[in-house]
Predicted model as a PDB file, atoms N, CA, C, CB and O in Angstrom, pLDDT in the B-factor column:
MODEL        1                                                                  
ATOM      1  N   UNK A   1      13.701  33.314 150.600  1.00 49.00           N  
ATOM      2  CA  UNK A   1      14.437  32.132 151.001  1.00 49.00           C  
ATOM      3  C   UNK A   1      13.513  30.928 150.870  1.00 49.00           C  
ATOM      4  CB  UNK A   1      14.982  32.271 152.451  1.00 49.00           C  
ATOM      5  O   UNK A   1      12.311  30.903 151.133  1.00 49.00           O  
ATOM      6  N   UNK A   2      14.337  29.851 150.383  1.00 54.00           N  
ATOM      7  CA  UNK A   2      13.381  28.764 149.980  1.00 54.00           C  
ATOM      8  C   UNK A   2      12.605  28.124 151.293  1.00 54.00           C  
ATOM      9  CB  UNK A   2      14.240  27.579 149.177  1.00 54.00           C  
ATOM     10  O   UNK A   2      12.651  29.002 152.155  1.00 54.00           O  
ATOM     11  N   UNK A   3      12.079  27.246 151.684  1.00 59.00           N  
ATOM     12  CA  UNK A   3      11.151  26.179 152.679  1.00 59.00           C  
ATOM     13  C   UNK A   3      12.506  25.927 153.546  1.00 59.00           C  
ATOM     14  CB  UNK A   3      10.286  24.456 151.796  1.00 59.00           C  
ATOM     15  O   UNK A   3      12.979  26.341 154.604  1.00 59.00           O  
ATOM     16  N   UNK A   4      12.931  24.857 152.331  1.00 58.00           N  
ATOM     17  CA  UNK A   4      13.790  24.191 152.522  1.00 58.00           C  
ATOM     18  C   UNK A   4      15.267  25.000 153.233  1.00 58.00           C  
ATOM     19  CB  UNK A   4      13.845  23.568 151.268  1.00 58.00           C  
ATOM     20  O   UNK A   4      16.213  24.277 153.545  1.00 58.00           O  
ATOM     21  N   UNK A   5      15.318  25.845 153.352  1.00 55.00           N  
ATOM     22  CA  UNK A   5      16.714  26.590 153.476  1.00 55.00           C  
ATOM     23  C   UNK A   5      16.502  26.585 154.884  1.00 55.00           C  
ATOM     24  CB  UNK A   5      17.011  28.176 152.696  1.00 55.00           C  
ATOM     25  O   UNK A   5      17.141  26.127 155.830  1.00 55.00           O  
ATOM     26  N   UNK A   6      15.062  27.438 154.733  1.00 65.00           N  
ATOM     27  CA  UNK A   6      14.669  27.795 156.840  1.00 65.00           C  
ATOM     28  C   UNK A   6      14.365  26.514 157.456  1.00 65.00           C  
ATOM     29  CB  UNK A   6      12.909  28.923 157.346  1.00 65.00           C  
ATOM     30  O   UNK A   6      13.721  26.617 158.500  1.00 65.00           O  
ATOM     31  N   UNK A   7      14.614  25.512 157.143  1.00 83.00           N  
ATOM     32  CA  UNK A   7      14.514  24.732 158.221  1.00 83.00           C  
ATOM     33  C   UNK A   7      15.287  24.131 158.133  1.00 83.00           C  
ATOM     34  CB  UNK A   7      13.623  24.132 158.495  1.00 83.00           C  
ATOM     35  O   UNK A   7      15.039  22.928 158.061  1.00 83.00           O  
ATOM     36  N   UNK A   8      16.836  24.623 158.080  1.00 92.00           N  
ATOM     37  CA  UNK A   8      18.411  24.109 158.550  1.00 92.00           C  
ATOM     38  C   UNK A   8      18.411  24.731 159.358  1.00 92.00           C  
ATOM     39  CB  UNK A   8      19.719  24.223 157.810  1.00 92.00           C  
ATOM     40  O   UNK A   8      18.033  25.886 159.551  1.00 92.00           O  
ATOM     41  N   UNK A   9      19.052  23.662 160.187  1.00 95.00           N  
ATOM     42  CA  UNK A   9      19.757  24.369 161.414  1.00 95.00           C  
ATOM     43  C   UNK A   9      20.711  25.303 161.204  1.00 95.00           C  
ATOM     44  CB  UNK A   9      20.396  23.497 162.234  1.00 95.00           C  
ATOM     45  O   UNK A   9      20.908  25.378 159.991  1.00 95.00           O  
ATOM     46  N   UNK A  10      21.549  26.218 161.943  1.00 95.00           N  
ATOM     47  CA  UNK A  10      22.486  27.056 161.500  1.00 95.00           C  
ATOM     48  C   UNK A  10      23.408  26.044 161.969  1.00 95.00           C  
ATOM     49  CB  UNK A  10      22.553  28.574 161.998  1.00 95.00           C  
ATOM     50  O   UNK A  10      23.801  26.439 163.067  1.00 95.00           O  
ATOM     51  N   UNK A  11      23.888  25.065 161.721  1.00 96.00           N  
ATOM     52  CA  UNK A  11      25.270  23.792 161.394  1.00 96.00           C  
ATOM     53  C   UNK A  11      25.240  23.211 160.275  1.00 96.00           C  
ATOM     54  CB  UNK A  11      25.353  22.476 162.303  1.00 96.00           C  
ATOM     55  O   UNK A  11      26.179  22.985 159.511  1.00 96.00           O  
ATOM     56  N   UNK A  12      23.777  22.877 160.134  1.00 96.00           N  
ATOM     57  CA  UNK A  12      23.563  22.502 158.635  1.00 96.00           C  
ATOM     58  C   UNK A  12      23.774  24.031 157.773  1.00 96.00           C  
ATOM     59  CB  UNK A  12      21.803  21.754 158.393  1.00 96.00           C  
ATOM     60  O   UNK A  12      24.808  24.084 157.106  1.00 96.00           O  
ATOM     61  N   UNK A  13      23.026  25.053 157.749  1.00 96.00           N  
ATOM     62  CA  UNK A  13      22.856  25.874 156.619  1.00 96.00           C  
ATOM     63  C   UNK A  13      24.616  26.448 156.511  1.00 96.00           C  
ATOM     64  CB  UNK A  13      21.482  27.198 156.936  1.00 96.00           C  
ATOM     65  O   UNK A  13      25.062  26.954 155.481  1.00 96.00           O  
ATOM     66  N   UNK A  14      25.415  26.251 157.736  1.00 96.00           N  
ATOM     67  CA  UNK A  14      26.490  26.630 157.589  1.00 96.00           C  
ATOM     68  C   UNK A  14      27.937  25.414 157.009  1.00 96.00           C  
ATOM     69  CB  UNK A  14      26.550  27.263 158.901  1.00 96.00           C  
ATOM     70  O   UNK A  14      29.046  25.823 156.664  1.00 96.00           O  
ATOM     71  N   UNK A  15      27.624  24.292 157.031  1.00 97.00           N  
ATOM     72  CA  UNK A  15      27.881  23.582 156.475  1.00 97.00           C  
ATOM     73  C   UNK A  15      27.680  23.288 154.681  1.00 97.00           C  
ATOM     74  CB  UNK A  15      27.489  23.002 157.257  1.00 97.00           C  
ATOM     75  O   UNK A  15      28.422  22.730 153.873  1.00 97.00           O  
ATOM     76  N   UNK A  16      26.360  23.932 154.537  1.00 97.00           N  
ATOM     77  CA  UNK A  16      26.166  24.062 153.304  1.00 97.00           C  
ATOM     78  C   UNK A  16      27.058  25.254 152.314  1.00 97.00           C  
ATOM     79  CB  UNK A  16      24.793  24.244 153.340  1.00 97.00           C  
ATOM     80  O   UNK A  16      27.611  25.209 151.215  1.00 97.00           O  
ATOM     81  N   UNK A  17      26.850  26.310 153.368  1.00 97.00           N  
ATOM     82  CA  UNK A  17      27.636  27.327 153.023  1.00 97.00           C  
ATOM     83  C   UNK A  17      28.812  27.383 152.561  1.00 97.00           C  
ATOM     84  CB  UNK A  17      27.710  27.898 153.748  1.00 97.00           C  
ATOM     85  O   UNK A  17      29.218  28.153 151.689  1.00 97.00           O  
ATOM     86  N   UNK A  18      29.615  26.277 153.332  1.00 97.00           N  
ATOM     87  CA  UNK A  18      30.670  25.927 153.520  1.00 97.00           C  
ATOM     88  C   UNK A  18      31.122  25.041 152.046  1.00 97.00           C  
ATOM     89  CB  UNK A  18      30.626  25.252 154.875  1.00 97.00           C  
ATOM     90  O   UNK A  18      32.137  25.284 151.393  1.00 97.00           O  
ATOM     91  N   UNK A  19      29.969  23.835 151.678  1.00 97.00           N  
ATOM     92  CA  UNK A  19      30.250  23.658 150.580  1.00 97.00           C  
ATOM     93  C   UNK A  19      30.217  24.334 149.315  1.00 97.00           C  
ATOM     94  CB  UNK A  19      29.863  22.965 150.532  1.00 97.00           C  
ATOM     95  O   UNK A  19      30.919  23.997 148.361  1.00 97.00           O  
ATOM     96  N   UNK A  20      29.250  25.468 149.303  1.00 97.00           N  
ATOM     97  CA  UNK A  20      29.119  25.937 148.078  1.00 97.00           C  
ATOM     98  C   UNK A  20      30.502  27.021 147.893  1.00 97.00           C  
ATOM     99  CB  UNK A  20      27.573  26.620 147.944  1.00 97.00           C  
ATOM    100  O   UNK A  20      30.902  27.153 146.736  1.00 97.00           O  
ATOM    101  N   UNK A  21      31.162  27.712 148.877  1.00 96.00           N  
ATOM    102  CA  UNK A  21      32.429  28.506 148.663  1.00 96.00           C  
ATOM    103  C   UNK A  21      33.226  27.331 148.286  1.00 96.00           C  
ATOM    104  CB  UNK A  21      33.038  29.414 149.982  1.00 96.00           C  
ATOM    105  O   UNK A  21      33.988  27.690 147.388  1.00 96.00           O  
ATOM    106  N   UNK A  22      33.381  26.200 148.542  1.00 96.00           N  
ATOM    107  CA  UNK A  22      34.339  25.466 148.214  1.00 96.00           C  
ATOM    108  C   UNK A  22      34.484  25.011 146.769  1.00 96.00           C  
ATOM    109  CB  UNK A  22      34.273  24.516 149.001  1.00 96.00           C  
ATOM    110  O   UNK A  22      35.401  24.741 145.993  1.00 96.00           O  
ATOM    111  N   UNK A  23      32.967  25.058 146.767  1.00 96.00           N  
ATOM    112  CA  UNK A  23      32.720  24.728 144.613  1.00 96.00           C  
ATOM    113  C   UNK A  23      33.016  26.052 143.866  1.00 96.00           C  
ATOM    114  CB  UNK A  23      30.615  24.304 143.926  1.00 96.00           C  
ATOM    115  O   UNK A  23      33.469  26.051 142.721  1.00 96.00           O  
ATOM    116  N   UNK A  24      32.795  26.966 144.426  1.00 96.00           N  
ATOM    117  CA  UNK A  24      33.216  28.097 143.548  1.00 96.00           C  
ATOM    118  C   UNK A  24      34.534  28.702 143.721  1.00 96.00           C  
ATOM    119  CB  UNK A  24      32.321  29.129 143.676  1.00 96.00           C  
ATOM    120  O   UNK A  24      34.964  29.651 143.066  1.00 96.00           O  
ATOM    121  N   UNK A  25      35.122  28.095 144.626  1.00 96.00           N  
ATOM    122  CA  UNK A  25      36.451  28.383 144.813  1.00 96.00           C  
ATOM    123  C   UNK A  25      37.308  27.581 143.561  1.00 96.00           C  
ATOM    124  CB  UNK A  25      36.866  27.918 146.360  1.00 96.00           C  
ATOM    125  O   UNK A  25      38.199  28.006 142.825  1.00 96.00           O  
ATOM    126  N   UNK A  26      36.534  25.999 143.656  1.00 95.00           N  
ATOM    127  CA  UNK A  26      37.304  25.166 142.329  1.00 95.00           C  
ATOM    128  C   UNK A  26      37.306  25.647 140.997  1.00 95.00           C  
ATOM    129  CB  UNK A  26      36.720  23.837 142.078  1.00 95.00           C  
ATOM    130  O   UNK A  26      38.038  25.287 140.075  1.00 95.00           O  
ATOM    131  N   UNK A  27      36.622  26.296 140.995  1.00 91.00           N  
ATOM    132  CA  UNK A  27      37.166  27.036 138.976  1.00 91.00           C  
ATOM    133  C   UNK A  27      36.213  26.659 138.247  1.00 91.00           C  
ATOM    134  CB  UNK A  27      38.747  26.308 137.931  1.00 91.00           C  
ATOM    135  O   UNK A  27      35.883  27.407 137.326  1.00 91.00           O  
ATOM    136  N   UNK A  28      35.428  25.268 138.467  1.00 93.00           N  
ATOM    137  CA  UNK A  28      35.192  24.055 137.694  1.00 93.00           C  
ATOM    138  C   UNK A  28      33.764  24.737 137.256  1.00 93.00           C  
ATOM    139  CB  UNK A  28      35.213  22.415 138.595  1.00 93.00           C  
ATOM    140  O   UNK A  28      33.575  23.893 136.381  1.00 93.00           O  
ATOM    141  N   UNK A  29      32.881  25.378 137.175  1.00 94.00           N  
ATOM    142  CA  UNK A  29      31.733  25.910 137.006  1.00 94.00           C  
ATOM    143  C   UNK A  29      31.486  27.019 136.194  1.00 94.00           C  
ATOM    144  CB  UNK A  29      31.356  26.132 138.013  1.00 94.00           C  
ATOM    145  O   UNK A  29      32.135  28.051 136.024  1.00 94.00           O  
ATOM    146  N   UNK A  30      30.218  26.542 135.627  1.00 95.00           N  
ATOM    147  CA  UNK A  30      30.187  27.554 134.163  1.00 95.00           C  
ATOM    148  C   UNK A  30      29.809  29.338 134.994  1.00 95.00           C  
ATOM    149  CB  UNK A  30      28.361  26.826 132.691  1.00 95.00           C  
ATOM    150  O   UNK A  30      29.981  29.724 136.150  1.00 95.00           O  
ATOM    151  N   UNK A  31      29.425  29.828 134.140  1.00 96.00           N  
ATOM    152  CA  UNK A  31      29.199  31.527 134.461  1.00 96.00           C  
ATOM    153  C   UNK A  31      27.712  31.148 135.644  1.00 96.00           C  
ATOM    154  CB  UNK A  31      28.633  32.821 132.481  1.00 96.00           C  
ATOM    155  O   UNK A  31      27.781  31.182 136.873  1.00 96.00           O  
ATOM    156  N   UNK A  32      26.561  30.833 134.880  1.00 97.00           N  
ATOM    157  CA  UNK A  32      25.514  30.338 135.035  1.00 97.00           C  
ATOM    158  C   UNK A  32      25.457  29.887 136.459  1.00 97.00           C  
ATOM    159  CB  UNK A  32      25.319  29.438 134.095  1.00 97.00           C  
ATOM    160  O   UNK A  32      24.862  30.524 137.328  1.00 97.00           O  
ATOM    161  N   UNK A  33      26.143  28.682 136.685  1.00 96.00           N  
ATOM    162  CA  UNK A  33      26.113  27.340 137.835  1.00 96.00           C  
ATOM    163  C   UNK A  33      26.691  28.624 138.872  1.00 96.00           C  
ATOM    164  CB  UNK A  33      27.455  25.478 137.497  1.00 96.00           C  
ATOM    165  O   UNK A  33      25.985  29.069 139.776  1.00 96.00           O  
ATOM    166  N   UNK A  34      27.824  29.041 138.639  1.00 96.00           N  
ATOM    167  CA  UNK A  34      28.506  29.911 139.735  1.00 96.00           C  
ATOM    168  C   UNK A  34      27.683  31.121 139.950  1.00 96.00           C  
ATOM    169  CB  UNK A  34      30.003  30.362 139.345  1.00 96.00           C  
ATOM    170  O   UNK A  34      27.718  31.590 141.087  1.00 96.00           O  
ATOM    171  N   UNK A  35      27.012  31.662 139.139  1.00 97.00           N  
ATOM    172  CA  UNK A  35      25.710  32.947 139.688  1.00 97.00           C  
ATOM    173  C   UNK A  35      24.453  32.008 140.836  1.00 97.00           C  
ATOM    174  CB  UNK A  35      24.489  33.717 137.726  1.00 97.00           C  
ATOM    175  O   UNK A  35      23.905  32.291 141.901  1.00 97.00           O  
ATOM    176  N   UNK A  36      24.429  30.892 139.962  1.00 97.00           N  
ATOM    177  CA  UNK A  36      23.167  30.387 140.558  1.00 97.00           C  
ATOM    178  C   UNK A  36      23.732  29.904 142.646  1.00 97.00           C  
ATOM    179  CB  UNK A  36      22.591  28.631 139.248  1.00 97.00           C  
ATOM    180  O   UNK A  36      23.315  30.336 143.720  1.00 97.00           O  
ATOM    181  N   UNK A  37      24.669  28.993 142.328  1.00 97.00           N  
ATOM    182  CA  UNK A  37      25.513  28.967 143.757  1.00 97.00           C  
ATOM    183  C   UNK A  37      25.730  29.893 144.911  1.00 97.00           C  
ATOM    184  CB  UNK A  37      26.665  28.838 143.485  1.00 97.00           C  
ATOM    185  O   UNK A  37      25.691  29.705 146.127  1.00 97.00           O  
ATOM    186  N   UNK A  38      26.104  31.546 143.765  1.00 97.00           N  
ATOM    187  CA  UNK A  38      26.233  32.443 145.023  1.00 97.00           C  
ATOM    188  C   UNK A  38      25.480  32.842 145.344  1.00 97.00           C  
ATOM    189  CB  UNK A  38      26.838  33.313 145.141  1.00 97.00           C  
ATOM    190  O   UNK A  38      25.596  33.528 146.359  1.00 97.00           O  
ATOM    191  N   UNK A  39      24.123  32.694 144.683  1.00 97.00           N  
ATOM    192  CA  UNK A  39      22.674  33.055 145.124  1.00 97.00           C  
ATOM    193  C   UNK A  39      22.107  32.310 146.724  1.00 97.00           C  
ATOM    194  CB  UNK A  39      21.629  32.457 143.760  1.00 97.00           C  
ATOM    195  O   UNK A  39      21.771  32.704 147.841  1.00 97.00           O  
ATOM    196  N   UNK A  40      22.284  30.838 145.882  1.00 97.00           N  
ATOM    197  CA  UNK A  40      21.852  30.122 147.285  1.00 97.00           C  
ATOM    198  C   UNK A  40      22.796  30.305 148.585  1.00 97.00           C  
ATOM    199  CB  UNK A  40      21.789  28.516 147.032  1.00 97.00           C  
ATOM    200  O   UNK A  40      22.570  30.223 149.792  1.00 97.00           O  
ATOM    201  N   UNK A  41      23.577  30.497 148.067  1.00 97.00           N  
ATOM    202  CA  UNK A  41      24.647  31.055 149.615  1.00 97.00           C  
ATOM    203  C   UNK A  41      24.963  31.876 149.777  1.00 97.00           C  
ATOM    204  CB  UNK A  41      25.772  30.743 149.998  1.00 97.00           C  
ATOM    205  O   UNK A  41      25.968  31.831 150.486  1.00 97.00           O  
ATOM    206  N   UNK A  42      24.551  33.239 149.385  1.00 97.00           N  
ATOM    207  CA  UNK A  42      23.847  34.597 150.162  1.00 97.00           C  
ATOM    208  C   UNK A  42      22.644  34.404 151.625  1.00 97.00           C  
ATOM    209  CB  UNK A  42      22.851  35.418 148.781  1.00 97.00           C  
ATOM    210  O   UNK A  42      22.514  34.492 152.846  1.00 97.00           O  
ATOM    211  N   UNK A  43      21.818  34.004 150.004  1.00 96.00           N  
ATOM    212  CA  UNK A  43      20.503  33.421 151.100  1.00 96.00           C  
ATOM    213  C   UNK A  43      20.753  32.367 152.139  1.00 96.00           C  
ATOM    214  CB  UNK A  43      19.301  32.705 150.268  1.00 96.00           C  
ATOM    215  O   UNK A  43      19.933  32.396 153.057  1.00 96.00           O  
ATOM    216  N   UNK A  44      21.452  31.671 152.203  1.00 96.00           N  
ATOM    217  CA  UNK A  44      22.246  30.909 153.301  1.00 96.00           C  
ATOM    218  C   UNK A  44      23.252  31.445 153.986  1.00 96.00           C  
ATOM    219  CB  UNK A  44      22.799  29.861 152.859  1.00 96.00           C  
ATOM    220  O   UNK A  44      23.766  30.697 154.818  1.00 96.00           O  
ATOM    221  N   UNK A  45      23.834  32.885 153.849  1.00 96.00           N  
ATOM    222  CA  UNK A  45      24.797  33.379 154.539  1.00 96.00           C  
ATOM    223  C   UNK A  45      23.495  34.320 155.458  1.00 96.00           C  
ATOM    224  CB  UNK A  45      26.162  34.189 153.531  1.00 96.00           C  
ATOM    225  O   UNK A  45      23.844  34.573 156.612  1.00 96.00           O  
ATOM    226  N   UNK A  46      22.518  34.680 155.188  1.00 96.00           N  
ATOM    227  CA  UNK A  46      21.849  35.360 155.875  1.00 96.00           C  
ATOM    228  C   UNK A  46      20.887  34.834 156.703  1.00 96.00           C  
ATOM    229  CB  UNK A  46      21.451  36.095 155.232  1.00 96.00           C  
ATOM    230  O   UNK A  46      20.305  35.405 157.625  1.00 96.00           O  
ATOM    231  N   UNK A  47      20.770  33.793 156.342  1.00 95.00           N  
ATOM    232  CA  UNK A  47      19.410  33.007 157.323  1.00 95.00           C  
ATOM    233  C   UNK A  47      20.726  32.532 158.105  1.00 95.00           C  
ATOM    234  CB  UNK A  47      18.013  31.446 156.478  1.00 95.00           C  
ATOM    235  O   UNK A  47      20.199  31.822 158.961  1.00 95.00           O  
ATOM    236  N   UNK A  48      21.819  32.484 158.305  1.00 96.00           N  
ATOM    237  CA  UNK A  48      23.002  32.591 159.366  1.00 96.00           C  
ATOM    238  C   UNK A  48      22.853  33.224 160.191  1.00 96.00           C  
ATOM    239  CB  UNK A  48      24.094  32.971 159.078  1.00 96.00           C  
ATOM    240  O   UNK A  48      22.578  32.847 161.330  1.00 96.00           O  
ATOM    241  N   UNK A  49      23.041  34.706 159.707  1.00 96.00           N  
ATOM    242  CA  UNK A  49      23.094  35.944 160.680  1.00 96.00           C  
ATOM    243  C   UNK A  49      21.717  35.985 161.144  1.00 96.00           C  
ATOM    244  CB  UNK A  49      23.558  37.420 159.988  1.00 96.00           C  
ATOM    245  O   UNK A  49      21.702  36.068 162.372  1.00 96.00           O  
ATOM    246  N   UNK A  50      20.746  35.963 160.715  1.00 95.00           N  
ATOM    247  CA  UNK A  50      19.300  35.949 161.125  1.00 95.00           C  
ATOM    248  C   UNK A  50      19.712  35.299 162.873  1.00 95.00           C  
ATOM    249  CB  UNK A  50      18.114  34.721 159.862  1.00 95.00           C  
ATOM    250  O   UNK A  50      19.773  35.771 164.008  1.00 95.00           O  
ATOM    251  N   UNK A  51      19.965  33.676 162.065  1.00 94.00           N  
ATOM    252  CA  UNK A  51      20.110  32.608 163.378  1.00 94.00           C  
ATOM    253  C   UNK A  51      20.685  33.509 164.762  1.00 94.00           C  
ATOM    254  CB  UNK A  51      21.431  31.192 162.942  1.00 94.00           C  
ATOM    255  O   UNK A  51      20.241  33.556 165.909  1.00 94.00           O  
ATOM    256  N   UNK A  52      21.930  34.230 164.086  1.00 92.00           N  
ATOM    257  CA  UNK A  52      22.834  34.906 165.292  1.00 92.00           C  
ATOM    258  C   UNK A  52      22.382  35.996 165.624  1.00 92.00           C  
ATOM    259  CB  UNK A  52      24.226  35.193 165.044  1.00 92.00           C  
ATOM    260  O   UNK A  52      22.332  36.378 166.793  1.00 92.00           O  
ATOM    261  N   UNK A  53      21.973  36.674 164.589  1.00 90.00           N  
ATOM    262  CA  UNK A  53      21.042  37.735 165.641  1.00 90.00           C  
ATOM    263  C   UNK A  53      20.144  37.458 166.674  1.00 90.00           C  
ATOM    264  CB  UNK A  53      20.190  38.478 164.975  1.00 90.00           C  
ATOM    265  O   UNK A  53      20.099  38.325 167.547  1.00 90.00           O  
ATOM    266  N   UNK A  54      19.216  36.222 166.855  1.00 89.00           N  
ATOM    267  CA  UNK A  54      18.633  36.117 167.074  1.00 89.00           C  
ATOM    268  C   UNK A  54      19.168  35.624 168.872  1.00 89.00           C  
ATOM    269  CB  UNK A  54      18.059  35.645 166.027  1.00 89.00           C  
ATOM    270  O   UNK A  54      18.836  36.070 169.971  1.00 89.00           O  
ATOM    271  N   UNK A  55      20.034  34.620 168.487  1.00 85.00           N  
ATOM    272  CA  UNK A  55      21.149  34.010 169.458  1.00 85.00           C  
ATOM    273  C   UNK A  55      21.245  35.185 170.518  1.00 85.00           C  
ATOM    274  CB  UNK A  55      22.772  33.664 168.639  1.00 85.00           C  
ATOM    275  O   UNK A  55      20.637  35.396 171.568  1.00 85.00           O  
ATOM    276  N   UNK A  56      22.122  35.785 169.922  1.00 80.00           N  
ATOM    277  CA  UNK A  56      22.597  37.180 170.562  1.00 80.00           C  
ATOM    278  C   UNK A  56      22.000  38.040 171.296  1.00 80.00           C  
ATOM    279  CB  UNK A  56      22.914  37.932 169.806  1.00 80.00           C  
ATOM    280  O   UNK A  56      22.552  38.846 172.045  1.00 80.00           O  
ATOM    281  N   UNK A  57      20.470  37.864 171.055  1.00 80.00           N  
ATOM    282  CA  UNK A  57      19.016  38.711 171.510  1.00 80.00           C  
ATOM    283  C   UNK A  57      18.765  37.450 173.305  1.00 80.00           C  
ATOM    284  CB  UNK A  57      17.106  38.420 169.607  1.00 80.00           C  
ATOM    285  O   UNK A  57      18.606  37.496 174.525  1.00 80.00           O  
ATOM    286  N   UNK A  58      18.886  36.646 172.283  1.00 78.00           N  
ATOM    287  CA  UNK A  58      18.157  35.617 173.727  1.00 78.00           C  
ATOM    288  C   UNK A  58      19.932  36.076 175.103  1.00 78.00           C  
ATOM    289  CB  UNK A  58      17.995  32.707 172.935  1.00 78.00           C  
ATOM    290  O   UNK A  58      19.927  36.468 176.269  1.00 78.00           O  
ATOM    291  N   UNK A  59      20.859  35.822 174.352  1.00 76.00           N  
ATOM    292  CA  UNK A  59      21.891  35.998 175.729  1.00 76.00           C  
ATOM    293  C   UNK A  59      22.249  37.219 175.908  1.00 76.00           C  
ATOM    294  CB  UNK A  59      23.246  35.259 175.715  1.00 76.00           C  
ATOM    295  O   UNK A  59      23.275  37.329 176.579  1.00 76.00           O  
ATOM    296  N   UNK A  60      21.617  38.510 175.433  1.00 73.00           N  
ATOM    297  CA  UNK A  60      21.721  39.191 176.338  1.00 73.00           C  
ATOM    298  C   UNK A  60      20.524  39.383 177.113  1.00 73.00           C  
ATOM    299  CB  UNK A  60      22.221  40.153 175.947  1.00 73.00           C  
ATOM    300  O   UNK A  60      20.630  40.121 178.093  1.00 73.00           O  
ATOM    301  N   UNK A  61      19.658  38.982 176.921  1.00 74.00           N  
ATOM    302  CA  UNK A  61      18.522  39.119 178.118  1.00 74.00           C  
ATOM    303  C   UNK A  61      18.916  38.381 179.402  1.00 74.00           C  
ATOM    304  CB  UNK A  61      17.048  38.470 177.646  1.00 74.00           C  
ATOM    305  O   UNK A  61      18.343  38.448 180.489  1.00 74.00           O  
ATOM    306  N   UNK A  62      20.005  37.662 179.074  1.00 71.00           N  
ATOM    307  CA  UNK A  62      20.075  36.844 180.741  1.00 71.00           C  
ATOM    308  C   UNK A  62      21.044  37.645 181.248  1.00 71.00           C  
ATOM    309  CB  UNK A  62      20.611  35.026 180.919  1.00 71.00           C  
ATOM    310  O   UNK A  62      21.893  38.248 180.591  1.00 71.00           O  
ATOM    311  N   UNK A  63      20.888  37.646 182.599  1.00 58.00           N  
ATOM    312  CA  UNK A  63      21.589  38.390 183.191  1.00 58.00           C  
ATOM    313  C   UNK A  63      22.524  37.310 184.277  1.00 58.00           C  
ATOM    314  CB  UNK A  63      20.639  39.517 183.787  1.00 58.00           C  
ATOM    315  O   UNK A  63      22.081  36.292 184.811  1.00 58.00           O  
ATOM    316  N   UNK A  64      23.466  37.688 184.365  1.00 59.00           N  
ATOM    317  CA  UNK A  64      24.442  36.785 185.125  1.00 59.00           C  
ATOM    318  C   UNK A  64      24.591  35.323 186.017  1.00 59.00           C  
ATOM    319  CB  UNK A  64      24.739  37.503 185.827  1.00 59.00           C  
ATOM    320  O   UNK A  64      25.260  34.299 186.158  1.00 59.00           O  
ATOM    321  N   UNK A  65      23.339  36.137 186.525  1.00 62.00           N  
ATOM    322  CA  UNK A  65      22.538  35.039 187.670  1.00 62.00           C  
ATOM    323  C   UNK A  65      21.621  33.941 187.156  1.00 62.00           C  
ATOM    324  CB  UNK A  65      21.517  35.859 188.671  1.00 62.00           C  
ATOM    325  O   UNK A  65      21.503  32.831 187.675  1.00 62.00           O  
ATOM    326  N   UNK A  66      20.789  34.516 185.737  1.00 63.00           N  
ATOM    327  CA  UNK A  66      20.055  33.752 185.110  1.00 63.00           C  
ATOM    328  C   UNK A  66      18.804  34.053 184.602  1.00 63.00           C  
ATOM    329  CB  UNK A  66      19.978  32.916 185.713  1.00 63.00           C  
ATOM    330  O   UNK A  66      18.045  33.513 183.797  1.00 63.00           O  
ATOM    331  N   UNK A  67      18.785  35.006 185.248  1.00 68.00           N  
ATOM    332  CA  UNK A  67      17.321  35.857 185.405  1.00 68.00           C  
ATOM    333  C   UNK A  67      17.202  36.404 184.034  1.00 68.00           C  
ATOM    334  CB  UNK A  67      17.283  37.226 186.642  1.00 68.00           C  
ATOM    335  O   UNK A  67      18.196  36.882 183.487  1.00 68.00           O  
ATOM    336  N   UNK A  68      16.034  36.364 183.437  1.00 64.00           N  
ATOM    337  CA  UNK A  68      15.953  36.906 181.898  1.00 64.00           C  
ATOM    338  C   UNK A  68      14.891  38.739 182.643  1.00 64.00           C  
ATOM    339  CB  UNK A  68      14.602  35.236 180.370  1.00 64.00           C  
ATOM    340  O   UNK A  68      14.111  39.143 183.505  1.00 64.00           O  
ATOM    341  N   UNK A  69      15.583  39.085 181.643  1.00 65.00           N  
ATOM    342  CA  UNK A  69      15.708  40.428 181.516  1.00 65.00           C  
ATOM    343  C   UNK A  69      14.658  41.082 180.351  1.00 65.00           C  
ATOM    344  CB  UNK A  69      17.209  40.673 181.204  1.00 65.00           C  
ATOM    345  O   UNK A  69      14.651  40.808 179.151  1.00 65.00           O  
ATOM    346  N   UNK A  70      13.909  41.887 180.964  1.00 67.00           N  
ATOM    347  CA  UNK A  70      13.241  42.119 179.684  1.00 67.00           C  
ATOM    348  C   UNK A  70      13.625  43.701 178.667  1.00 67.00           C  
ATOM    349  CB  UNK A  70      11.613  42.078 180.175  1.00 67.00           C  
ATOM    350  O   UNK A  70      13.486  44.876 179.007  1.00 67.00           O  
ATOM    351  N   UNK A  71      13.954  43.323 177.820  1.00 65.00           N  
ATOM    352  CA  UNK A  71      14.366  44.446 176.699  1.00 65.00           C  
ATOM    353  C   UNK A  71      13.031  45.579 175.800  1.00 65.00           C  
ATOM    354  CB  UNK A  71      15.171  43.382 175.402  1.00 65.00           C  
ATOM    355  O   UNK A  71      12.178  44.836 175.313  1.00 65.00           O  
ATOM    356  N   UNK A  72      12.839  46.499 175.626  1.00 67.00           N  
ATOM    357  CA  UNK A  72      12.294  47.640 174.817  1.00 67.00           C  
ATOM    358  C   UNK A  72      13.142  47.731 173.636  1.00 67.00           C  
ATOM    359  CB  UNK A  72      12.268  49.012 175.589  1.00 67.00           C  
ATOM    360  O   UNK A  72      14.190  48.329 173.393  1.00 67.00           O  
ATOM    361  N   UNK A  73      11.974  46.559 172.629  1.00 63.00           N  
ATOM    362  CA  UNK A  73      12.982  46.340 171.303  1.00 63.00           C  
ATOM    363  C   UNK A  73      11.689  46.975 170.178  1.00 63.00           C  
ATOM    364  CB  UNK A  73      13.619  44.211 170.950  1.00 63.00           C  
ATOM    365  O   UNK A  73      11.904  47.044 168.968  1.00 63.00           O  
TER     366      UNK A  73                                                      
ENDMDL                                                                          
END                                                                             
């Protein structure tokens, strides 16, 4: 993943995401442009899930009250 990719936020990298399905949805792109596109937004669909995995790790350690919880990961 490029520099540049990991240091979007996951609003930005998902926003981006967002544009590149929308260009390859339009038709308008050679063989080439549309391989190269779904490349960068793989790698932008996953530094996503990265983000949310990660998300997901921090809230379940809290526990109701607030108290962080420690996990055997």
């Amino acid at each position: 993943m490029s520099e540049e990719a990991q240091k979007l936020s996951f609003e930005d990298a998902l926003a981006e995401l967002e544009k590149i399905v929308a260009e390859l949805e339009s038709g308008d792109l050679t063989l080439e442009a549309s391989l190269d596109l779904f490349e960068k937004g793989q790698k932008l669909a996953q530094q996503c899930n990265v983000q949310l995995e990660t998300a997901v790790l921090r809230i379940e350690q809290l526990t109701s009250d607030g108290e962080i919880v420690e996990l055997d990961l």
